[in-house]
DSSP file (Angstrom, degrees, kcal/mol; ACC not computed):
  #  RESIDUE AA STRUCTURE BP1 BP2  ACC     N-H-->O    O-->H-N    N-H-->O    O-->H-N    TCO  KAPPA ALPHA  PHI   PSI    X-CA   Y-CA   Z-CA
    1    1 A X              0   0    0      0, 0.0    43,-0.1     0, 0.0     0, 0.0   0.000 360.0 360.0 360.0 136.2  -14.8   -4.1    1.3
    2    2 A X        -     0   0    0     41,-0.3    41,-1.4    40,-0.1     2,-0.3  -0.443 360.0-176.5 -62.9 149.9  -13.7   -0.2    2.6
    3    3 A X  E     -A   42   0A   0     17,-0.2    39,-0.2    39,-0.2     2,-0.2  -0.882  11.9-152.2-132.7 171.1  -10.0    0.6    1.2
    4    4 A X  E     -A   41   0A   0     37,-0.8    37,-3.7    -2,-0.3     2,-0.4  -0.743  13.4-120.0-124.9 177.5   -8.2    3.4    1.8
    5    5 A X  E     -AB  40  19A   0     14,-1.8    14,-2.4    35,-0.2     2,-0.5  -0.900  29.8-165.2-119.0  82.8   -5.3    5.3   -0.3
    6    6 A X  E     - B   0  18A   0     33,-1.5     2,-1.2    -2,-0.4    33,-0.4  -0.610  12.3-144.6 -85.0 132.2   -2.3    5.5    1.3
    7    7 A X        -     0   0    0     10,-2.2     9,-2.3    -2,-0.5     2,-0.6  -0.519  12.3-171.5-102.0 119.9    0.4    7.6    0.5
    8    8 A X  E     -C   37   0B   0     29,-2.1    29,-0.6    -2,-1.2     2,-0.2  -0.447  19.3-145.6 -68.2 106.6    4.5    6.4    0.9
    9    9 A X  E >   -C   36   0B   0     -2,-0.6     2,-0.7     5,-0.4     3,-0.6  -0.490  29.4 -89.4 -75.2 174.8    6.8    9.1    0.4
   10   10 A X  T 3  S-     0   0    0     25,-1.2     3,-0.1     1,-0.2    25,-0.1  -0.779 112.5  -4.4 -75.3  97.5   10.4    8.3   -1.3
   11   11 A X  T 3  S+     0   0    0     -2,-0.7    -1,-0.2     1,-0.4     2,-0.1   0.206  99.4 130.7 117.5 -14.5   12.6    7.5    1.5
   12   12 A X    <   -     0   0    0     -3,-0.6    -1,-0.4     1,-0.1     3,-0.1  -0.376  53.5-145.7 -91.9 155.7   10.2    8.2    4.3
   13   13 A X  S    S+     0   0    0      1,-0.2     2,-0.4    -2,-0.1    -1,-0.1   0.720  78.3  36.1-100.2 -33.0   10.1    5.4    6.7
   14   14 A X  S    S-     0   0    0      1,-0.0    -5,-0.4     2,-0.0    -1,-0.2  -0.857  95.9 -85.8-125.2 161.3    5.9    5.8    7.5
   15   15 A X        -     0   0    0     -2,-0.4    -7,-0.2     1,-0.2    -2,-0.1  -0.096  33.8-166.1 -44.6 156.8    2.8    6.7    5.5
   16   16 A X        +     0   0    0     -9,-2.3     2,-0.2     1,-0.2    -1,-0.2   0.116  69.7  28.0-123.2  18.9    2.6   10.4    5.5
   17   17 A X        -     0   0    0    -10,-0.4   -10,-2.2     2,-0.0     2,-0.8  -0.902  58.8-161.0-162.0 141.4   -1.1   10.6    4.1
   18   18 A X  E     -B    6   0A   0     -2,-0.2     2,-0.5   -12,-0.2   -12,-0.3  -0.885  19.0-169.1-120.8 118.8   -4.5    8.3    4.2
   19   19 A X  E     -B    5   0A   0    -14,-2.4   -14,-1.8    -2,-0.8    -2,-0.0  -0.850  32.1-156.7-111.8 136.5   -7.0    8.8    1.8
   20   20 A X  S    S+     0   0    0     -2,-0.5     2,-0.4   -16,-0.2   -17,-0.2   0.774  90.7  46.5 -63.0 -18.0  -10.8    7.6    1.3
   21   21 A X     >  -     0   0    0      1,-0.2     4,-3.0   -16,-0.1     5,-0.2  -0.934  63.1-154.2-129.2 126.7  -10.3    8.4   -2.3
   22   22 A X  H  > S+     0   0    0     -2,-0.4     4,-2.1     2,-0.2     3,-0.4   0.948  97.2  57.1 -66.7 -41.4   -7.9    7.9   -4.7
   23   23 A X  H >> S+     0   0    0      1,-0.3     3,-0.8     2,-0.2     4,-0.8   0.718 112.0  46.8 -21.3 -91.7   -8.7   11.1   -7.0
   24   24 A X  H 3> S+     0   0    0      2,-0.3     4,-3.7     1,-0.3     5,-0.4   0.754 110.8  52.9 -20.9 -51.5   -8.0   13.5   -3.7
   25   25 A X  H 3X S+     0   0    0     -4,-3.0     4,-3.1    -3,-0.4    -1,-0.3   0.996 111.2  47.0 -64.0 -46.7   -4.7   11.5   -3.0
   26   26 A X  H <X S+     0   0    0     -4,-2.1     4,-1.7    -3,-0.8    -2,-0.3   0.912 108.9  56.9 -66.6 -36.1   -3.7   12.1   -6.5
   27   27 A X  H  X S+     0   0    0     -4,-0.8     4,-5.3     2,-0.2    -1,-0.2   0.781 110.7  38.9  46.3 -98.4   -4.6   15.4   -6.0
   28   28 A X  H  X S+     0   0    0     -4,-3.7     4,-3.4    -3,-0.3     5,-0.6   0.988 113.8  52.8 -59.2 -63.4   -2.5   16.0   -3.2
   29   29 A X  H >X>S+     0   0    0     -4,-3.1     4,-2.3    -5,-0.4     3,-1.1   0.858 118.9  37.7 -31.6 -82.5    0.4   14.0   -4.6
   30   30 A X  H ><5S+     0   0    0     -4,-1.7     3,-1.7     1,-0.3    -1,-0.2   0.875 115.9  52.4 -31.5 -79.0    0.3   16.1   -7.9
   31   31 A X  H 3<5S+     0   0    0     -4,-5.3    -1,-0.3     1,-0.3    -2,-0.2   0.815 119.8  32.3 -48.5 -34.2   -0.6   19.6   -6.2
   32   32 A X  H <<5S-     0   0    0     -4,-3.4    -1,-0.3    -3,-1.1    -2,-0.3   0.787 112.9-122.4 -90.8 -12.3    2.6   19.4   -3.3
   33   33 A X  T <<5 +     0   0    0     -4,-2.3    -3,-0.2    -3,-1.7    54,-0.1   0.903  46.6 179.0  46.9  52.6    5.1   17.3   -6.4
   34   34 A X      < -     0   0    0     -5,-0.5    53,-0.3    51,-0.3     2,-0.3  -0.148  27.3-135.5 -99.6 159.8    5.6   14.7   -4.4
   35   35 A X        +     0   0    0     49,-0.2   -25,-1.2    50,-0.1     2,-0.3  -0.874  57.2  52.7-122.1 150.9    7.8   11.0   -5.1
   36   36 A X  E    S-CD   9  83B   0     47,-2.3    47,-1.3    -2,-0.3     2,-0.3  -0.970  75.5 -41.3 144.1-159.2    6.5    7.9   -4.2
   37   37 A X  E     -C    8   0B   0    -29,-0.6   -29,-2.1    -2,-0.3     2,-0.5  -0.999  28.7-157.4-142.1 137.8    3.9    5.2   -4.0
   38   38 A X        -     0   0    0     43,-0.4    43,-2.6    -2,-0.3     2,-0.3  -0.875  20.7-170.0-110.1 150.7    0.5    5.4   -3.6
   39   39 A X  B     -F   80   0C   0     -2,-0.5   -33,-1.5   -33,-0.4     2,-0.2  -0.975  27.5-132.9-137.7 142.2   -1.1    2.7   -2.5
   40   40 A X  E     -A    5   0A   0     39,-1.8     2,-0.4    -2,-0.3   -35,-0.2  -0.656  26.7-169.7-100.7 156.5   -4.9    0.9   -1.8
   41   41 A X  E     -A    4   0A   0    -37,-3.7   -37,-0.8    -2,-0.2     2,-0.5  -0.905  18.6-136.8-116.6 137.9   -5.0   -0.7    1.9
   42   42 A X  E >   -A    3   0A   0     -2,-0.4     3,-0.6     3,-0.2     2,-0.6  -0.920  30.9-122.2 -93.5 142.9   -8.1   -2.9    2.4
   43   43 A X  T 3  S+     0   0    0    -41,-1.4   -41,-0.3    -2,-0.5     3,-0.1  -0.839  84.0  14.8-101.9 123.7   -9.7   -2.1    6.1
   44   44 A X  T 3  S+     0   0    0     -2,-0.6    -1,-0.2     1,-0.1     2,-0.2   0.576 115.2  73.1  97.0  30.6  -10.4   -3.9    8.7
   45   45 A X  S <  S-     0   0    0     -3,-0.6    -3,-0.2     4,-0.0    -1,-0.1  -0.761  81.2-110.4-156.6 117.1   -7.9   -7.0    7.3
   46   46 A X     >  -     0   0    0     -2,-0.2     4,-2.9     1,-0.1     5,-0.4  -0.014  21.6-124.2 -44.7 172.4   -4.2   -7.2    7.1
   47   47 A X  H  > S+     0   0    0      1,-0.2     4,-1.0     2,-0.2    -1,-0.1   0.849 113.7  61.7 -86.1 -20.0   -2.7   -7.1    3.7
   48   48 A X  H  4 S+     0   0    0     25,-0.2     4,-0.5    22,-0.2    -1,-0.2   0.939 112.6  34.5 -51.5 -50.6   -1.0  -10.5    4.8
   49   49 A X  H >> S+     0   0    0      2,-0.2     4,-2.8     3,-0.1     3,-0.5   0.842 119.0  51.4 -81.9 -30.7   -4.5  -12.3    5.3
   50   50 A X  H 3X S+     0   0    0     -4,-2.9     4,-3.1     1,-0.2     6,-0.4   0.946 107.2  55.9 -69.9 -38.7   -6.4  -10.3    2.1
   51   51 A X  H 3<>S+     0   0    0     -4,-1.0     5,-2.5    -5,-0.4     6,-1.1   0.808 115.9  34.4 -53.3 -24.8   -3.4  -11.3    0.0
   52   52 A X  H X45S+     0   0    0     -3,-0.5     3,-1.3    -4,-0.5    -1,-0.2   0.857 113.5  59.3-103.9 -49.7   -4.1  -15.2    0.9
   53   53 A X  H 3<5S+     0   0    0     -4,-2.8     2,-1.5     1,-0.2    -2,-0.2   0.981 114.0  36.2 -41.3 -61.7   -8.0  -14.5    1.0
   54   54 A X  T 3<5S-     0   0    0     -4,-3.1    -1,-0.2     1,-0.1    -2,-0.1  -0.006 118.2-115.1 -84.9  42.9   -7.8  -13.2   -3.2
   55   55 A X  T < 5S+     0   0    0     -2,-1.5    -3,-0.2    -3,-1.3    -4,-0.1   0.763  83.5 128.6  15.6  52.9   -5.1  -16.0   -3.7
   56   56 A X  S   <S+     0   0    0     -5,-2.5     2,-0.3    -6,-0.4    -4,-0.2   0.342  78.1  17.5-104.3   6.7   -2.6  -13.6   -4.4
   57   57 A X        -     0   0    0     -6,-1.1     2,-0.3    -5,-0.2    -1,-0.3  -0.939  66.8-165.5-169.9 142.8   -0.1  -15.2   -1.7
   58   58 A X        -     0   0    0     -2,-0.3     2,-0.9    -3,-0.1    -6,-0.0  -0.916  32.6-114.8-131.5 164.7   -0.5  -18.9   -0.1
   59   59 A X        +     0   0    0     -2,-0.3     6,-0.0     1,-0.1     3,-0.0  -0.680  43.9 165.3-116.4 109.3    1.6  -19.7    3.0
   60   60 A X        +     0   0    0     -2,-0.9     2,-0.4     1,-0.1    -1,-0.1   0.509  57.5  47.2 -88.7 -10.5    4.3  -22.7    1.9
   61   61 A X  S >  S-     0   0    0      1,-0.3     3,-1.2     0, 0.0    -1,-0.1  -0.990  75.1-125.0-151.7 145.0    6.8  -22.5    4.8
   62   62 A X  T 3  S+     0   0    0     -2,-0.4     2,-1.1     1,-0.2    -1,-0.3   0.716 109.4  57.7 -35.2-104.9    6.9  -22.4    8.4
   63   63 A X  T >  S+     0   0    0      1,-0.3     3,-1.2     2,-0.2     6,-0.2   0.245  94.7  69.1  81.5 -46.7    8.9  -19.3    8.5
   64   64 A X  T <  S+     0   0    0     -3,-1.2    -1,-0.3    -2,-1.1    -2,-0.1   0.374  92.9  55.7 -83.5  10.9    6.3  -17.6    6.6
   65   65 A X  T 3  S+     0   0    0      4,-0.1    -1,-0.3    -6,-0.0     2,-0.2   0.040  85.4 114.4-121.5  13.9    3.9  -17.8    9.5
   66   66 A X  S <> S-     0   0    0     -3,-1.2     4,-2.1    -4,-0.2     3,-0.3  -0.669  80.2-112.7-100.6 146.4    6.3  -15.9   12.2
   67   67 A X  T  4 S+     0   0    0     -2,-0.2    -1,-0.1     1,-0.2     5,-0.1   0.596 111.2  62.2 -37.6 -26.3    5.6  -12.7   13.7
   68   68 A X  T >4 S+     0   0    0      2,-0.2     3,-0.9    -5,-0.1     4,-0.4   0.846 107.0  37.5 -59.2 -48.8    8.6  -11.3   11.7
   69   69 A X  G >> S+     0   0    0     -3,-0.3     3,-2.6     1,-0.3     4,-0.5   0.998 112.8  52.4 -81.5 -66.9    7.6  -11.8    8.4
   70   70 A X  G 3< S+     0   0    0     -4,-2.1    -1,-0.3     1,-0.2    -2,-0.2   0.261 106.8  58.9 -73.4  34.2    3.7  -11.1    8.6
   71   71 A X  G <4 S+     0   0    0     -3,-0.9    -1,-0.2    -2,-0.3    -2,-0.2   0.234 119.1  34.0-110.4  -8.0    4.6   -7.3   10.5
   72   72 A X  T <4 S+     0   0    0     -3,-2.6    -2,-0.2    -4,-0.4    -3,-0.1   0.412  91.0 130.3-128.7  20.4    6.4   -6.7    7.5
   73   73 A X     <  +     0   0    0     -4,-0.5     2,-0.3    -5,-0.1   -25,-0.2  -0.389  23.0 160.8 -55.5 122.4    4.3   -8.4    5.0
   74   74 A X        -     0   0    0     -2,-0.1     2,-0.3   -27,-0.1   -26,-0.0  -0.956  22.2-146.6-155.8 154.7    3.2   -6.3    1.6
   75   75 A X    >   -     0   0    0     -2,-0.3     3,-0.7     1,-0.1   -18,-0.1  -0.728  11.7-144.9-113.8 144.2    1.9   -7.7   -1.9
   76   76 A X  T 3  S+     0   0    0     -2,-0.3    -1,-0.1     1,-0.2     4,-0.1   0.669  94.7  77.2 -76.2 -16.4    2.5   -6.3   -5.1
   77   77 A X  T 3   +     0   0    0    -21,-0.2     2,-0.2     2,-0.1    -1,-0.2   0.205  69.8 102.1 -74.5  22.5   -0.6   -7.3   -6.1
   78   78 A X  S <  S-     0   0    0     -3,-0.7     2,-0.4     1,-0.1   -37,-0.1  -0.480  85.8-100.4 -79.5 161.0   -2.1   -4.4   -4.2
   79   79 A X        +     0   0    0     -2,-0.2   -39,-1.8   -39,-0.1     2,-0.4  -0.554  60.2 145.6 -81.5 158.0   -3.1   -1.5   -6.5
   80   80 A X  B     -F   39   0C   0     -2,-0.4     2,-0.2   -41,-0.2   -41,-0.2  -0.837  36.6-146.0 173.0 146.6   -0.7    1.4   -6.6
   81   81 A X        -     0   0    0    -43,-2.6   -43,-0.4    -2,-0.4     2,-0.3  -0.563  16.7-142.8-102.9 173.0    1.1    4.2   -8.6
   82   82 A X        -     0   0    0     -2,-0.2     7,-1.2   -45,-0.2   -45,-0.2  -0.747  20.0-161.6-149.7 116.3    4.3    5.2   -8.1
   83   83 A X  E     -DE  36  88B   0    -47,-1.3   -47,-2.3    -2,-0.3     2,-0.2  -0.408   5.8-167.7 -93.4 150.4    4.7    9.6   -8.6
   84   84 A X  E >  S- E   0  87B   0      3,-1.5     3,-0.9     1,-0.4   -49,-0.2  -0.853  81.0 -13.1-138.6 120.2    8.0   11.1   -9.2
   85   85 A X  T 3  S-     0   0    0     -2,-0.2     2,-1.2     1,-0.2    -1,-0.4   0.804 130.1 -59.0  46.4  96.6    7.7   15.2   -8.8
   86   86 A X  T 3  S+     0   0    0    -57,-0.2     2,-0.3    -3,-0.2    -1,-0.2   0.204 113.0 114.2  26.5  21.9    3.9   14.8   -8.9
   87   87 A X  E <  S-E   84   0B   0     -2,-1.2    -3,-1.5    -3,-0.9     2,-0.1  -0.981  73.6-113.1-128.9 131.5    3.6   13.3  -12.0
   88   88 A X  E      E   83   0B   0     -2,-0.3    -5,-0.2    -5,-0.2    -7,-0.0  -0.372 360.0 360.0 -76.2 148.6    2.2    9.3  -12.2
   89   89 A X              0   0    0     -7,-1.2    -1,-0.1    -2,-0.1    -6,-0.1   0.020 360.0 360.0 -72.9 360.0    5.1    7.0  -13.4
């Protein structure tokens, strides 16, 4: 499956970088001394449907099937760092 690397700043409300690679995101991250979380996205799947696909999330309640919930859906079981001043955490 393709991923990408996307990168969350501290505070910031949207991504502000996508990368094909993580190496290059850290990179970046490192080179500006940036806080945050980097994170892998699978593509071409939400992270709602991979998360149920790799049993990492099952859906137990209605509630949990509403537009609400899966637009804001995200698993910890994603891979991800989390940088403070460009250094991993």
């Amino acid at each position: 499956m393709k991923e990408v690397w996307v990168f969350n700043g501290a505070g910031g409300r949207f991504p502000s970088a996508v990368f094909e690679g993580r190496a290059e995101a850290q990179d970046w991250i490192t080179k500006n001394a940036l806080t945050g979380v980097l994170t892998k996205y699978p593509v071409g799947i939400s992270v709602y449907e991979w998360a149920q696909e790799n049993g990492q999330f099952s859906v137990t309640k209605v509630q949990r099937t509403s537009s609400a919930f899966i637009q804001n859906f995200s698993s910890a079981a994603q891979e991800h760092d989390h940088f403070e001043n460009g250094i991993a955490q």
